[in-house]
C-alpha positions as CSV (number, residue, x, y, z in Angstrom):
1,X,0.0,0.0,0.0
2,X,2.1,2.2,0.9
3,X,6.4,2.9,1.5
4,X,7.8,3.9,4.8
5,X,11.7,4.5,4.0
6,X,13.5,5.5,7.6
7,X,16.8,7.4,5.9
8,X,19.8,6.5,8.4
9,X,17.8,5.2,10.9
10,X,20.0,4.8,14.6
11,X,17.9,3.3,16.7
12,X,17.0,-0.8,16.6
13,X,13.6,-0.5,18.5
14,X,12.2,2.4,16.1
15,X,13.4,0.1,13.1
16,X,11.4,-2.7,15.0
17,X,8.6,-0.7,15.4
18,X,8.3,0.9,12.1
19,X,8.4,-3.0,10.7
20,X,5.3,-3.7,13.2
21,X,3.3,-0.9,11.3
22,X,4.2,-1.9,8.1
23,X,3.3,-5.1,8.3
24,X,0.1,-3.9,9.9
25,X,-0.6,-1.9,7.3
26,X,0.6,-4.1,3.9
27,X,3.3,-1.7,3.1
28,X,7.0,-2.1,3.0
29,X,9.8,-0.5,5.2
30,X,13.1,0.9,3.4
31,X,15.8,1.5,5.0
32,X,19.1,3.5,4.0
33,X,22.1,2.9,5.2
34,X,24.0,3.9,7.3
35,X,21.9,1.6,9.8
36,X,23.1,2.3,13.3
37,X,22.8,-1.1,14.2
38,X,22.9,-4.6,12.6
39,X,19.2,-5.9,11.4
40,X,20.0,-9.5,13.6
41,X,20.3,-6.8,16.7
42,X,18.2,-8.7,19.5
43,X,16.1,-4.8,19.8
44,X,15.1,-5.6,16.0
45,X,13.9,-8.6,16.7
46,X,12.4,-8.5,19.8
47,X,10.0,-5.2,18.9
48,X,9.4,-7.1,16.0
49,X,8.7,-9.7,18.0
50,X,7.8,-13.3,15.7
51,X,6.9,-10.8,12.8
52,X,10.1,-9.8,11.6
53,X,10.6,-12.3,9.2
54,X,6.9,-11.3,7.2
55,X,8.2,-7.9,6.8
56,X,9.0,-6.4,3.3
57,X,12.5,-4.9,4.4
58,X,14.4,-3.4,1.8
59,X,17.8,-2.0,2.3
60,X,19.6,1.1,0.3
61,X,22.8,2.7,-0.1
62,X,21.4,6.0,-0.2
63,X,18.5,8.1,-1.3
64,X,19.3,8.7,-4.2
65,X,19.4,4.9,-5.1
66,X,15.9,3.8,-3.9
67,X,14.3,7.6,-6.1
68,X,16.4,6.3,-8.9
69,X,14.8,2.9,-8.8
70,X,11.3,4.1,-7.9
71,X,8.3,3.8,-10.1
72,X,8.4,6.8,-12.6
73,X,5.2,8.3,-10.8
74,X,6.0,7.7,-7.5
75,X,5.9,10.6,-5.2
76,X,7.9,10.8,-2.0
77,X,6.6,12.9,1.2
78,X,9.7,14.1,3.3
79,X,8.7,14.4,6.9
80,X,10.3,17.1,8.8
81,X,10.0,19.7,12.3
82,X,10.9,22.0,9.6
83,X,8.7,22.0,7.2
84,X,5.3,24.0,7.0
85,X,2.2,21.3,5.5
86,X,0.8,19.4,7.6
87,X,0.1,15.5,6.3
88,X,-4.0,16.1,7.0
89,X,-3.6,18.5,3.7
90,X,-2.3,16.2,1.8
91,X,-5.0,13.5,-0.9
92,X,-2.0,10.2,0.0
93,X,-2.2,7.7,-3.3
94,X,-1.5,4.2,-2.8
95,X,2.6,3.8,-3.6
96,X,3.4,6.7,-1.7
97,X,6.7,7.0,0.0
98,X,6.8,8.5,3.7
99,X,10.6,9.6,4.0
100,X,11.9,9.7,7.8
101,X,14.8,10.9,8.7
102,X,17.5,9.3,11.9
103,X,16.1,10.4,15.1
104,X,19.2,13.0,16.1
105,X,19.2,15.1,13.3
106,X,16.0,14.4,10.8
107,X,16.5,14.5,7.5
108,X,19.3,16.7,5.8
109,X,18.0,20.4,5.1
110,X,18.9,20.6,1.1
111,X,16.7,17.4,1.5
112,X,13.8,19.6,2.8
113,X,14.4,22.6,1.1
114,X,14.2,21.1,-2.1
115,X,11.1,18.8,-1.2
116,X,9.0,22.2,-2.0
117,X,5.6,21.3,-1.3
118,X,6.6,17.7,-0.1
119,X,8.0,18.7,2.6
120,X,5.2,17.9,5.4
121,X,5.7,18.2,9.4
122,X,3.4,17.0,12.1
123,X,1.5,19.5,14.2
124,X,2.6,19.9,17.4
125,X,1.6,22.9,20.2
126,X,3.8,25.5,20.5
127,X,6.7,25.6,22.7
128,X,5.8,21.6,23.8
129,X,8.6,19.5,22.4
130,X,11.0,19.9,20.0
131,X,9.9,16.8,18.4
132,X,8.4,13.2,18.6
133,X,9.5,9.8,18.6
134,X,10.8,8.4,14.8
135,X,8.3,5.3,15.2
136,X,5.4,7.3,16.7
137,X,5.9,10.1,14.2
138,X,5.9,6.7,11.3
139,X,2.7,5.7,13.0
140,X,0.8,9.1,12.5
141,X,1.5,9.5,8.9
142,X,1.7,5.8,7.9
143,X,-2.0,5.6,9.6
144,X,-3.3,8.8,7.9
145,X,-2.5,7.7,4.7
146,X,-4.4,4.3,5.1
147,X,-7.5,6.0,6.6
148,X,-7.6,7.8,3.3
149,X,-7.9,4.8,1.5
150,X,-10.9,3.3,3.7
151,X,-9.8,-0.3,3.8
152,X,-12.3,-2.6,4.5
153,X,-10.3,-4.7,7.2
């Protein structure tokens, strides 16, 4: 349904998580290295718990390797504290790619400044935190995007 890609991704238990949803969901996690961890990390496996091996895991050098191999009409949604769209203003199409960035530093800015109108950040109330959790954060958008297409499970 739809493509969660975590870009440098540091943290085994978000990986974990993010796998969870994805599996939940039908879609398929990409990650792009560099991982900071091994994928046979006990943390991997055990948020995953017995679903690991069911997940659609698909690993990339870099970006520009998994846009270079994407469907021609694939459109990517770069998640970020800095951008200024929200994702509840955004019509998500099946095939869609959710890009997160690592959990200390996001995504790189020339990332999100060129992103334009892709570039979509999470409301959050003033002044409360500086951001949220990478898997949480994967769990709002991912889940917006299926409510939009009103599966019948």
């Amino acid at each position: 349904m739809f493509h969660v890609v975590l870009v440098a991704p540091e943290i085994p238990h978000n990986a974990g998580a993010a796998g969870r949803l994805v599996l939940a969901t039908g879609s398929v996690l990409h990650l792009v290295k560099p991982l900071g961890f091994s994928l046979e990390d006990k943390y991997v496996r055990r948020t995953g718990l017995d679903y690991w091996q069911d997940v659609d895991v698909r690993i990339w050098e870099s970006l520009d390797e998994l846009a270079a191999s994407a469907a021609p009409n694939s459109r990517f949604w770069y998640l970020s504290t800095k951008a200024k769209s929200s994702p509840w203003s955004v019509a998500f199409q099946p095939g869609d790619l959710l890009v997160f960035g690592c959990e200390t530093k996001g995504l790189p800015p020339e990332v999100v400044e060129g992103a334009g109108d892709s570039a979509l950040r999470i409301p959050m109330k003033p002044g409360s935190t500086r951001s949220l959790n990478l898997s949480t954060a994967v769990a709002i958008v991912l889940y917006e995007a299926v409510r939009q297409q009103s599966p019948e499970w």
